[in-house]
N, C-alpha and C positions, 0 to 999 in steps of 0.2 A: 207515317213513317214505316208503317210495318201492313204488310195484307193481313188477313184470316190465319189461325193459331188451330192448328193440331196439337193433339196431344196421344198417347199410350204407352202402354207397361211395355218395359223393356226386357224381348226375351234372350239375349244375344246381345253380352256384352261390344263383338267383335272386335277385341286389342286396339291398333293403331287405326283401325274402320269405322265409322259412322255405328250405331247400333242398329240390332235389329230390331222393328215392332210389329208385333202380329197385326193391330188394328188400330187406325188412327180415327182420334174423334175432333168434333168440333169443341173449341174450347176458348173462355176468355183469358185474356193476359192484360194487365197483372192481377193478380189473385190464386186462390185455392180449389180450382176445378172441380165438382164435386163428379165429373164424370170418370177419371183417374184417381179418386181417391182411394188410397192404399199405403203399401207399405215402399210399391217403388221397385227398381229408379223409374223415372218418370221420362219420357222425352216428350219436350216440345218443341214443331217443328214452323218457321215461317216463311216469307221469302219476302228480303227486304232489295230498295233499290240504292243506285250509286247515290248516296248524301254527298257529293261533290258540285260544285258548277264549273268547276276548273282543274285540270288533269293536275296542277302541282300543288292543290291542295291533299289533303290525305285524311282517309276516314276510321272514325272511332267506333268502336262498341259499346255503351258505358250499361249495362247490367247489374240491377241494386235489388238485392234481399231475395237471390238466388237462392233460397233456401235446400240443405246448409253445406253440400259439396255440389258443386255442377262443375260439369264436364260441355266445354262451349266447342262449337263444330261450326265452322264457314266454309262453304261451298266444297265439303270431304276434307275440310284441314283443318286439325283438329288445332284451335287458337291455345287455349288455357285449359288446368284443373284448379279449381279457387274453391277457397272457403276460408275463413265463415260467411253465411249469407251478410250478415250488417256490415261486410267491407267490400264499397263498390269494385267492379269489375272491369277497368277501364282497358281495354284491348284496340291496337288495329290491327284493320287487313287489307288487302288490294281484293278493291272490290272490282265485280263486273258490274253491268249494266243492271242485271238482276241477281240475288245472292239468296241462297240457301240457307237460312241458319238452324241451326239444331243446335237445345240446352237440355244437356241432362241432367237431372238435378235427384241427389239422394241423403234418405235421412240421416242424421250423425248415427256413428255407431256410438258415440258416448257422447255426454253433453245434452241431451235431450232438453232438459229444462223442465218446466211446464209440459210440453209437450209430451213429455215421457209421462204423466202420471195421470190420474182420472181426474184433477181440475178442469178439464177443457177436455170439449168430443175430439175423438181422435183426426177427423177431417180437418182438425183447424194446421195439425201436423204433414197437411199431404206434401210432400215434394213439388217445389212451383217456382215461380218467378212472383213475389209478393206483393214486390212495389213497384216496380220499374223497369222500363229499356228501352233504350234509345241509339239510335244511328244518327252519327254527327260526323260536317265536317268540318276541319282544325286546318290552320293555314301550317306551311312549309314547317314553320318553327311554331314550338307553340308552350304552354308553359304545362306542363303536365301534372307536377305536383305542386300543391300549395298550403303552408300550414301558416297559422297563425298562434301564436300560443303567449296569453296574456300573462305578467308575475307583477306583484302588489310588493309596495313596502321600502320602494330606493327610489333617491332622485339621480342614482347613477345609469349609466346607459350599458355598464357591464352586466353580464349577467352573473359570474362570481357573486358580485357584490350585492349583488339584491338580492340571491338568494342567500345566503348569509345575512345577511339586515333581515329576514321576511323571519329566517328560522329565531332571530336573537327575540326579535318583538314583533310577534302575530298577534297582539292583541292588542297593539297601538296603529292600527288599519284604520284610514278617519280620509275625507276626502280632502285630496292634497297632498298625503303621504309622500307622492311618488309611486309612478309603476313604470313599464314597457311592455313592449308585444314583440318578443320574437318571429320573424319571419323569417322562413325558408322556403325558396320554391329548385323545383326541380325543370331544368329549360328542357326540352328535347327539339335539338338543332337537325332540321333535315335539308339545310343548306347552311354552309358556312359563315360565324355571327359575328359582329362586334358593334354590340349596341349596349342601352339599358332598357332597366326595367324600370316603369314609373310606379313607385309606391305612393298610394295618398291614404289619410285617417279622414274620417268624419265620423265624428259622436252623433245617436243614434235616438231622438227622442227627448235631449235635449241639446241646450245651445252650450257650443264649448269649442275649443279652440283643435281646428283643422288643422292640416300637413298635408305636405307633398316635397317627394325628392328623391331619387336619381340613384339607380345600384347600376354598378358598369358588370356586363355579362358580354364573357368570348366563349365559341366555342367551334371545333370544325364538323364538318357536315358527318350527321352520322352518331355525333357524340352529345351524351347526357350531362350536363353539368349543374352543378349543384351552388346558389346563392345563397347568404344569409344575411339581416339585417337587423340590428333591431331598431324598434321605433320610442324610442322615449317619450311618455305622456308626466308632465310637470306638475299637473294640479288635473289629476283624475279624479272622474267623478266615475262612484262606484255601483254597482249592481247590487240590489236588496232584494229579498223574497218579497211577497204581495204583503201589505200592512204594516212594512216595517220602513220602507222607502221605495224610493224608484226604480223601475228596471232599466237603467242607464246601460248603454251599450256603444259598440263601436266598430265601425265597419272599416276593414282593411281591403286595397282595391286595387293589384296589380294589373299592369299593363306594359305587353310589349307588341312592339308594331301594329296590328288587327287584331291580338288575342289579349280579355281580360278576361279575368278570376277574382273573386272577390271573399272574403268569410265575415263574419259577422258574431264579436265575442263580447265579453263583460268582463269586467272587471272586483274580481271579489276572494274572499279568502275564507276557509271552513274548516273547521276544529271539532271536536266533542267535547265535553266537560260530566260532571256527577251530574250536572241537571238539564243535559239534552245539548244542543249545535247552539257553536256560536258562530255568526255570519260578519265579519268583518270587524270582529273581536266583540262583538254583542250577542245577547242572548238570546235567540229567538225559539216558538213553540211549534213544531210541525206537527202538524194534527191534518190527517189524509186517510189516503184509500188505497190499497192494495189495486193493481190495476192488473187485466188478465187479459193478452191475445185476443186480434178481432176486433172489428169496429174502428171507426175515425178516430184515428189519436190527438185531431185537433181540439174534436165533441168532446172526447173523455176531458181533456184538459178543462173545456167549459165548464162542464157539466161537474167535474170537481172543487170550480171556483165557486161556480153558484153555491155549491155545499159547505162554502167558507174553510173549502181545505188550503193548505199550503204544504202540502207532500203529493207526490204519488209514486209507487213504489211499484212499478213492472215485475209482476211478481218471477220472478225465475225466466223471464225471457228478454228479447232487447228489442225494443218498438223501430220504428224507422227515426228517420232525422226529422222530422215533421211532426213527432211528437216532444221530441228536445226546442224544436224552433218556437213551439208553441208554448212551452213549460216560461224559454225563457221572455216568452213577453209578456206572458202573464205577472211571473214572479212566483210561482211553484217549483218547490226545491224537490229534486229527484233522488229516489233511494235503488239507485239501477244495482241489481242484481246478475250475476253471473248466469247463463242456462243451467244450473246444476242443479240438482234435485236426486233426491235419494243416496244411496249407499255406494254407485259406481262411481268412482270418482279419481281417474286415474291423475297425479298430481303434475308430470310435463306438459299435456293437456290443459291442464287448465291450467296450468301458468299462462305459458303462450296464449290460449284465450282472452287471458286475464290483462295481460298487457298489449295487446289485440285494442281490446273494448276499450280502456284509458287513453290508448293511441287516437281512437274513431273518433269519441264521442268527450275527450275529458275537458276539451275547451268551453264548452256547453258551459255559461253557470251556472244555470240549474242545477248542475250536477254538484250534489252535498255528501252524497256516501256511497258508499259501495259493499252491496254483500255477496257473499262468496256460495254457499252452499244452503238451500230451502229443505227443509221438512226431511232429515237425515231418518227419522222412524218416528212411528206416531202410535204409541201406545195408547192411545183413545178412540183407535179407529170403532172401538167396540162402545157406543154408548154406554154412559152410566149415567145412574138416577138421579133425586136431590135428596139431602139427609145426609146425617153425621156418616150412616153408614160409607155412602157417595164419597162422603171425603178421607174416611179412611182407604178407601180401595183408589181414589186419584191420589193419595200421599203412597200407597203401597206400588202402585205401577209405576210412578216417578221414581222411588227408589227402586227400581229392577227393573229399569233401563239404562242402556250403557250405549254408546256413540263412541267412535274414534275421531276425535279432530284430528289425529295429525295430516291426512289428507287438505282439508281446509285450511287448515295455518301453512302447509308450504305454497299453496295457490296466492295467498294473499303476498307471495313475495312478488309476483308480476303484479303489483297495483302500485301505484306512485304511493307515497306514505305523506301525501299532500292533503290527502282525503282521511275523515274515518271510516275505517271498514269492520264488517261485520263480517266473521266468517261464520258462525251456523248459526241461523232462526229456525228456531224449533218449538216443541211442546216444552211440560213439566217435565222433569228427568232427564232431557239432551243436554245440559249445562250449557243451554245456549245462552250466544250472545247476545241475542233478541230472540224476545217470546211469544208464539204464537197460543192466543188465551181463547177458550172457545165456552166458559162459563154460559149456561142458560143454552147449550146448544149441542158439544159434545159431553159434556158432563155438568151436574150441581144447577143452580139458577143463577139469572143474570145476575144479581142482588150479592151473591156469592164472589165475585170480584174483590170485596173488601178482605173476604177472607184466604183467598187467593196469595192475594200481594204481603196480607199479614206471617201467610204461611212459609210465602217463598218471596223474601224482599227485593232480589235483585228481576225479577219478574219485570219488575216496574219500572224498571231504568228505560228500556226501549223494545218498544210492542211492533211487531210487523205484521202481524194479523190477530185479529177480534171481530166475532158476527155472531151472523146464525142464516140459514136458508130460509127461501120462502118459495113459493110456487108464480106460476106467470099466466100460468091456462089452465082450465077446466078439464079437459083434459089428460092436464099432463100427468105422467107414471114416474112418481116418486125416486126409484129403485132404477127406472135408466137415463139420469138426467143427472151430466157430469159433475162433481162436487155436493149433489144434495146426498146428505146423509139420511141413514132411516132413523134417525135419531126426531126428525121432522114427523114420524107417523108416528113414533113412541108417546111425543106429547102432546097429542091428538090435536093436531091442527093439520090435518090434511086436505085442506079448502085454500081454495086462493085464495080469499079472504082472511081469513084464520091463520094462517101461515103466513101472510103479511102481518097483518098487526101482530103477531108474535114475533116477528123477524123485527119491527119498527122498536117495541120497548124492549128486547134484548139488546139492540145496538147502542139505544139511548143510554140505559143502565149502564154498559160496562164506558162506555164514551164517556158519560159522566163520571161514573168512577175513576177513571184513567187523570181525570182532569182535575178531580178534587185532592189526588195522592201527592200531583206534580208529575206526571209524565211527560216528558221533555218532545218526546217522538213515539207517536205511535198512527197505524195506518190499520182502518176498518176493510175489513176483508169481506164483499170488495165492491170497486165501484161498477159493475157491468156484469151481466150474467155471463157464462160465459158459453152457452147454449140454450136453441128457443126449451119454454114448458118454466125456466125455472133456474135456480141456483144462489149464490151467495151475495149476490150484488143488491145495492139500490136500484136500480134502472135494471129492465129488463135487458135481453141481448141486444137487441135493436134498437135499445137508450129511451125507451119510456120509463118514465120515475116509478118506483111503488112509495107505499107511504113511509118506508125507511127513509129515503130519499131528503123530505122536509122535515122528518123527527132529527135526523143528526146535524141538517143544517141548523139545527136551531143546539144542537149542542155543542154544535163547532165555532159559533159567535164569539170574534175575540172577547169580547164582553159579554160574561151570562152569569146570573146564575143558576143553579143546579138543585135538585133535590139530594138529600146524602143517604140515598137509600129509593131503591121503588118505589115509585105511588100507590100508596093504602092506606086506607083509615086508618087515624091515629094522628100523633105528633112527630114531625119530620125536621132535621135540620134542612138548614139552606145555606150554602158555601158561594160566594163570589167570586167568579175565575176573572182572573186579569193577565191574557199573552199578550198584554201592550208594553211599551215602553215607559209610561206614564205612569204617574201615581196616581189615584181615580179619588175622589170623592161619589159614593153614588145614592140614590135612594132606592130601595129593594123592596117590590112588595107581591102580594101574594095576595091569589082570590081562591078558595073554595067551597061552596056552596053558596052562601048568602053571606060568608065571612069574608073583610078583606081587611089589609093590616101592611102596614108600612114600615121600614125601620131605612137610616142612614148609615152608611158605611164607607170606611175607608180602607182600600187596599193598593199596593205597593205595586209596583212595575215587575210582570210575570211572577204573580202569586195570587193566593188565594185568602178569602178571609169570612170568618164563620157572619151569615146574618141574619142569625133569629132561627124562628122557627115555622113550621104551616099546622095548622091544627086543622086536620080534614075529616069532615063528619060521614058517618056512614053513607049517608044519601047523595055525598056528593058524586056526578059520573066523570070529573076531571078537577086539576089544579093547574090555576095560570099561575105562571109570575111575572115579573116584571123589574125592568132595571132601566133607568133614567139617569144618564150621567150628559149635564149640560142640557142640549137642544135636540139629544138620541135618546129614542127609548129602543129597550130589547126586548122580544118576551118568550115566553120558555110554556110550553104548554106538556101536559102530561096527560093522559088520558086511564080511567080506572075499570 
């Protein structure tokens, strides 16, 4: 579709002119050039042909994850300025035979995200074209816009009515309810119309009852007009996270004359409560990963399943649609986040982004929550020890810090209030509304989580980041590798080696703890490094596992149980986690050293329940457990 991609720094804006660039390189698209890597603006330059086969057709542009202002140029005419990058580009023009195009693409001045901070090398921020572009062509008339937008809770076909019925009883959502799917498409008639559009439903994975039927559309030549329908579904079958049901879905599939569009939603409804998301008025346990810029957003979804997550939480930035499409066939619930990050935070801005992002992406059912503002100040950027002292001076900085939410609370008024939102995840002392806990890594030991949560109780309601770093290569240098703190040389593990297995039982410990408290939602920080040498993830950057990796998968088993406390010589409780819906009968037992010992237990549907104890001898070098409910066993290893 497209020849060879130039690229270079822009020294000349030139007003209503093409810009100037001193030197153009070779460069690929889509992606993040690392030969333009900078601070921008960036142009890049191609030359595409006529996408037509017939002169009364007419050709598009369609332009996706522009990152985060671009400035688009056809053949010296300048088409569009767009932004944000996550809302495609969809432009035409009269093309020639051969076409020019030039994208200039510049960083936000506010809104950064992630980007803005030393999580991620600063390359991953360069001004580019991300994901996509493409040259298409669209018949005469063609359907331009297309939404879909699913509502649960009425066997009425108004929308009044269902949303009133959804607000009186959201927690009587059960399949059958009643739902619809709003649609609305936007025609754009380049000859004069009087036809229809065909709408048809097909559910998505399973078997259920299809549709098809008829919206009458006029329009004259030249002019936009705007349809709506809705589509009543009778006896919907619903859309679950992974473990708790099916990922039922449903594809909606217009068509007029030679042009179709099609979207593909779920059907489901999401609330908060004291003890974490309820997903179609049930209670379910999101236990995930913090996800950070770069890499396959298909692999990260994998690679999260395998680790028996059901969250992933885009830490401060917004992935493309390819990681929502993947989220929702898996059945992992998404904690998307705003780009915001730090103390600038001007609040019309992020409204309008804010309602931006719920416009793009809220149909998704993945999509469970929404947060508003990451890591507003971090008074622990300065390591601290372990010891009472340690926790005097983490209670002393928690009191003598101070954050202003009102920026954050007027952002969350662009968010539908359909969803729960979080407006700031932070440290101890941000009075966040989700806690970012860094025990055994910025401050105190892993093991110290219990007194964490005892310290500060609402800690424990909803965690959006908990770790520690680890290294990835021999050798890599500590002190320039994004996110690794020197807190990592402090506790003398500055080996790969060493720095792994320290990164695997800090993860463990606070993951376990989180689970024995009842934490309803929390996400391990994070799944993917987010630069080679090293940083905060299980998998390296370029998705090889370290041994974090199959330490939390095994803490993240709907079914486990746990040690209540680190592994070490001595007498240890053992807690059985139950994120099932079921009430469990199980047998729970425990090997260390030459000792092994069994007990029966019964725990309740998303709860926990004390079973027994491990009595581990000095000599022992690890403790297994073990849990058998029915024709499954689990098992929980610890290493000393």
């Amino acid at each position: 579709m497209t020849d060879e991609w130039t690229a270079g720094i822009v020294t000349d804006r030139g007003g209503d002119d093409p810009p100037t660039v001193a030197e153009w390189r070779p460069v690929s698209v889509p992606g993040r050039p690392a030969a333009v890597a900078g601070e921008g603006p960036i142009a890049y330059r191609t030359t595409v042909a006529d996408p037509r086969t017939d002169a009364t057709e007419r050709a598009l542009l369609d332009v996706r994850g522009a990152y985060d202002r671009a400035t688009i140029w056809m053949n010296g005419t300048r088409l569009a300025v767009h932004e944000p990058h996550f809302v495609p580009a969809c432009l035409e023009f009269d093309p020639e035979p051969e076409n020019e195009l030039l994208v200039v693409c510049e960083r936000p001045e506010t809104f950064a995200g992630v980007y803005g901070t030393d999580a991620v090398p600063d390359r991953l921020g360069t001004p580019g074209i991300w994901w996509g572009l493409e040259v298409e062509s669209r018949p005469r008339t063609f359907l331009r816009e297309f939404e879909a937008r699913p509502r649960l809770g009425t066997d009425s076909t108004s929308a009044t009515d269902a949303d009133a019925t959804a607000a009186t009883a959201p927690n009587a959502i059960t399949d059958g309810a009643g739902a619809a799917i709003d649609v609305t498409l936007e025609v754009d008639a380049g000859a004069s119309i009087d036809d229809a559009v065909t709408l048809s439903l097909r559910p998505e994975g399973f078997r259920g009852g299809a549709s098809m039927e008829r919206v009458p559309v006029a329009a004259d030549a030249g002019e936009r007009t705007t349809v709506s329908k809705t589509i009543p579904i009778r006896e919907p079958s619903l859309w679950w996270p992974r473990e708790y049901g099916p990922q039922n879905r449903y594809t909606v599939r217009a068509k007029l004359g030679g042009d179709t569009v099609e979207r593909t939603v779920g059907l489901r409804h999401v609330e908060r409560d004291d003890d974490g998301l309820l997903v179609n008025g049930r209670g379910v346990r999101a236990r995930g990963f913090t996800r950070l810029p770069g890499g396959d957003p298909r692999e990260d979804v994998r690679r999260a399943v395998d680790a028996n997550a059901t969250l992933l939480r885009p830490r401060a930035h917004v992935p493309p649609r390819s990681f929502y499409e993947a989220c929702d066939e898996a059945g992992v619930l998404v904690w998307q986040d705003l780009p915001a990050s730090g103390s600038d935070l001007p609040a019309d801005r992020g409204t309008e982004l804010a309602a931006t992002l719920a416009r793009e992406y809220g149909t998704h059912p993945s999509l469970a929550m929404y947060g508003v503002r990451d890591l507003p100040t971090d008074p622990y950027a300065d390591p601290l020890g372990s010891g009472l002292l340690a926790k005097l001076a983490v209670r002393y900085r928690a009191w003598q810090t101070a954050v202003d939410r009102d920026p954050a609370a007027a952002i969350t008024e662009g968010l539908p209030d359909e969803f729960p939102i979080v407006p700031v995840t932070g440290p101890p002392g941000t009075d966040p509304d989700a806690a970012r806990l860094f025990p055994g890594w910025q401050y105190l030991e892993a093991g110290d989580i219990d007194w964490l949560l005892e310290t500060y109780p609402s800690l424990g309601d909803l965690v959006g980041g908990f770790g520690a770093g680890s290294l990835a290569a021999d050798d890599a240098d500590p002190a320039a590798i994004p996110g690794l703190e020197s807190a990592l040389l402090e506790r003398g593990a500055a080996d790969v080696a060493g720095s792994q297995r320290e990164q695997a039982r800090t993860l463990k410990t606070v993951a376990e703890g989180l689970r024995r408290r009842g934490c309803g939602v929390f996400a391990a920080s994070t799944l993917r490094d987010g630069a080679p040498g090293g940083g905060m993830g299980v998998h390296t950057a370029d998705g090889e596992p370290k041994p974090a990796a199959e330490a939390i998968a095994q803490s993240y088993e709907p079914i486990q149980a746990v040690l209540d406390g680190p592994a070490a010589p001595g007498t240890v409780g053992i807690t059985l986690c139950n994120d099932t819906h079921e009430e469990l009968e199980a047998v729970v037992g425990w090997r260390a050293g030459e000792t092994t010992e069994t007990e029966r237990v019964g725990v309740g549907p998303l709860e926990t329940a004390a079973a027994g104890t491990a009595r581990i001898p000095r000599d022992a070098d690890r403790v297994d457990l073990e849990v058998s409910v029915g024709d499954e066993t689990v098992r929980n290893r610890y290493r000393l």
